[in-house]
C-alpha positions as CSV (number, residue, x, y, z in Angstrom):
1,X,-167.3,-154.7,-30.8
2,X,-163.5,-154.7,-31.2
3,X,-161.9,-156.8,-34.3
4,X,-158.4,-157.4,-31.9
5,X,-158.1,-156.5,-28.4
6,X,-155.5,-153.6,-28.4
7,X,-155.2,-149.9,-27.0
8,X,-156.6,-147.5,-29.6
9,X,-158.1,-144.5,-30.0
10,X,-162.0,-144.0,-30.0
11,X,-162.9,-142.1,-33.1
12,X,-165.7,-140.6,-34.8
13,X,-167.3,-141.2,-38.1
14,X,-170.2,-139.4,-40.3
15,X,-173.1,-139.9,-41.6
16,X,-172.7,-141.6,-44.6
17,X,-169.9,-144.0,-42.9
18,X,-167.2,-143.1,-45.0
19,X,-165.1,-140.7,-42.9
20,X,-163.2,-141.0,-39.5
21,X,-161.4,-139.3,-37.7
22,X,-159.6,-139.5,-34.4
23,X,-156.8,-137.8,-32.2
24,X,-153.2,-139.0,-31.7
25,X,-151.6,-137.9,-28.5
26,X,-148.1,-137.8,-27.5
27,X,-145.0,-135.6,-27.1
28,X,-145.5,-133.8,-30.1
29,X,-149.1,-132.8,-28.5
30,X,-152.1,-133.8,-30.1
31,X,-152.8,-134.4,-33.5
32,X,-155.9,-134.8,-35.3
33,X,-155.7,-138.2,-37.8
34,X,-158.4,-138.5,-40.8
35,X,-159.6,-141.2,-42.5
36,X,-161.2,-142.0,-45.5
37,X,-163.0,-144.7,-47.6
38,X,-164.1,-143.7,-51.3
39,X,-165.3,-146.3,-53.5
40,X,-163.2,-146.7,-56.6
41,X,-165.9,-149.0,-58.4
42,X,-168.6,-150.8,-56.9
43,X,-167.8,-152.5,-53.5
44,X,-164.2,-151.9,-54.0
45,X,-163.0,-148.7,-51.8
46,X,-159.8,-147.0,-51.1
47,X,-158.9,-146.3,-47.8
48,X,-156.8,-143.2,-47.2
49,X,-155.2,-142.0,-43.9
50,X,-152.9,-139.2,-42.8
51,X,-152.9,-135.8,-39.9
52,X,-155.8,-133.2,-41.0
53,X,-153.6,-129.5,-40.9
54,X,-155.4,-127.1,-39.1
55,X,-153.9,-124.1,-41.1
56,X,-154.7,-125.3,-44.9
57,X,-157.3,-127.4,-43.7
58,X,-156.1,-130.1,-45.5
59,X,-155.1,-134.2,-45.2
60,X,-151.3,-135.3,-45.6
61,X,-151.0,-139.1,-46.0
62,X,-147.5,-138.1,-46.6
63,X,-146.6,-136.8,-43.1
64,X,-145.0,-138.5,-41.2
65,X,-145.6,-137.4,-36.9
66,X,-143.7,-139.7,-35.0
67,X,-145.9,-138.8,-32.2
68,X,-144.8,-142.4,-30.1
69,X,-148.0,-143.8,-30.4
70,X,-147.6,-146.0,-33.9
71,X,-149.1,-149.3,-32.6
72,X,-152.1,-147.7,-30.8
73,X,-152.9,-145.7,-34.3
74,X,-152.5,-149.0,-36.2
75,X,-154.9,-150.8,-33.8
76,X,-157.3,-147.4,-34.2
77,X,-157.1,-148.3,-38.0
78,X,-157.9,-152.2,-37.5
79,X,-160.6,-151.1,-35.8
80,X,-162.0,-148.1,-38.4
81,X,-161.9,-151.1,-41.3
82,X,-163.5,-153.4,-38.5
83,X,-166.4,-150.6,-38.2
84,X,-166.0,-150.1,-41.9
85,X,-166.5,-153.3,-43.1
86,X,-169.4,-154.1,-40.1
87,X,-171.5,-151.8,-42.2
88,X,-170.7,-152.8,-45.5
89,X,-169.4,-156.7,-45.2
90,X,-168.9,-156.9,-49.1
91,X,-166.7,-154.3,-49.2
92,X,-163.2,-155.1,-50.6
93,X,-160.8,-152.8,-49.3
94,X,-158.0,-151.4,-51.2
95,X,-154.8,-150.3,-49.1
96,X,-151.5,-148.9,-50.4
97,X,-148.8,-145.7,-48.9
98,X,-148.5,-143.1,-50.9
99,X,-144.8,-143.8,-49.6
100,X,-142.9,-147.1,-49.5
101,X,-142.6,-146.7,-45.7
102,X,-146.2,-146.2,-45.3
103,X,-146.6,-149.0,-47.1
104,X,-144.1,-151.0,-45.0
105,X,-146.4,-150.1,-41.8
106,X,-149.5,-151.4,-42.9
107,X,-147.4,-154.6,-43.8
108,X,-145.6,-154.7,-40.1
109,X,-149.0,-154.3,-38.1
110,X,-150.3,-156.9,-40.4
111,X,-147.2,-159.3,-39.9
112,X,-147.6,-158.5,-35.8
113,X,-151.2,-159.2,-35.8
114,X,-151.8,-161.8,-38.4
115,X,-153.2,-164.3,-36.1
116,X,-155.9,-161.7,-35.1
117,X,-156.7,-160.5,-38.7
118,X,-157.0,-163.9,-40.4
119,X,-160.1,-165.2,-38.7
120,X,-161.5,-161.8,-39.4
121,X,-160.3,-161.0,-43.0
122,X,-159.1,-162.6,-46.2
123,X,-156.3,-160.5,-47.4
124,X,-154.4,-160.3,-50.7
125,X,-150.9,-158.5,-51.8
126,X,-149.7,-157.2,-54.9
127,X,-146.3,-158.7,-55.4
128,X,-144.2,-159.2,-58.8
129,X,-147.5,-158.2,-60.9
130,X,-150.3,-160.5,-59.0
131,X,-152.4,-160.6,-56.2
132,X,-151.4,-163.5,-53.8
133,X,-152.7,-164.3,-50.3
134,X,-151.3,-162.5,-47.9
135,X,-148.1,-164.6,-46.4
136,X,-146.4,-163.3,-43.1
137,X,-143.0,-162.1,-43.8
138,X,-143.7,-161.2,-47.5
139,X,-143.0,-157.7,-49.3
140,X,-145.9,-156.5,-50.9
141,X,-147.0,-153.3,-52.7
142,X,-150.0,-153.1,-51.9
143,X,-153.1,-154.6,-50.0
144,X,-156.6,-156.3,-50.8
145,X,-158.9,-157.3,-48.1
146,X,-162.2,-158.0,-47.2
147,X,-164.6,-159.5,-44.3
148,X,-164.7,-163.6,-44.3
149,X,-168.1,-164.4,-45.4
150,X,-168.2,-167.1,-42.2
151,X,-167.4,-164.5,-39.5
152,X,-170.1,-163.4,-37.5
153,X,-169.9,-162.1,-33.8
């Protein structure tokens, strides 16, 4: 079931629940988007995104496509931590750009859809050396977040 009721992408993930991917498409054609949950420590897991490149076969969370389709990838990612977290609802997921203006995306799509998110998810920012709860309109560095204990579908 879908966390927030916005266009996005379907996807695919493995076996072991850790890896997605999905397909962006737009004027710059199609390209394939990868991400990836590894667990820093236990039941605390980095999430990583970028565009898989077919010709070194590897992931660039440093790229940036501009393929006109930002808001429908960002509501594909709501809905890979969604899947995520369905699976592992103790999970605390750790989310940060490897650029300030990745960084600045996963804090506009929060912003935008905070009143979707917040029944769903307790979320945390790094801001002046301490985690906080997340407040709209805030400049973070970085993200914390995990399912609320009381949601249920």
């Amino acid at each position: 079931m879908a966390m927030i009721n916005l266009p996005a992408y379907d996807f695919l993930t493995n076996e072991s629940g850790f890896d997605y991917e999905f397909e962006s498409t737009g004027p710059k054609g199609i390209i394939k988007k990868v991400a990836h949950f590894s667990e820093l420590s236990p039941n605390i897991y980095n999430f990583g995104f970028g565009d898989f490149d077919p010709e070194t076969k590897k992931v660039s969370d440093a790229v940036v496509s501009n393929n006109g389709d930002r808001e429908k990838i960002m509501a594909t990612v709501g809905q890979i931590i969604y899947n995520f977290t369905e699976y592992r609802p103790a999970a605390l997921i750790f989310i940060k750009g490897t650029v300030d203006a990745k960084t600045r995306l996963y804090q506009m799509a929060l912003n935008k859809h905070w009143e979707n998110i917040d029944p769903v998810f307790e979320v945390w920012g790094w801001i002046k050396g301490h985690w906080e709860p997340f407040r709209k309109n805030t400049n973070y560095e970085q993200f914390l977040g995990r399912r609320k204990a009381s949601f249920s579908l």
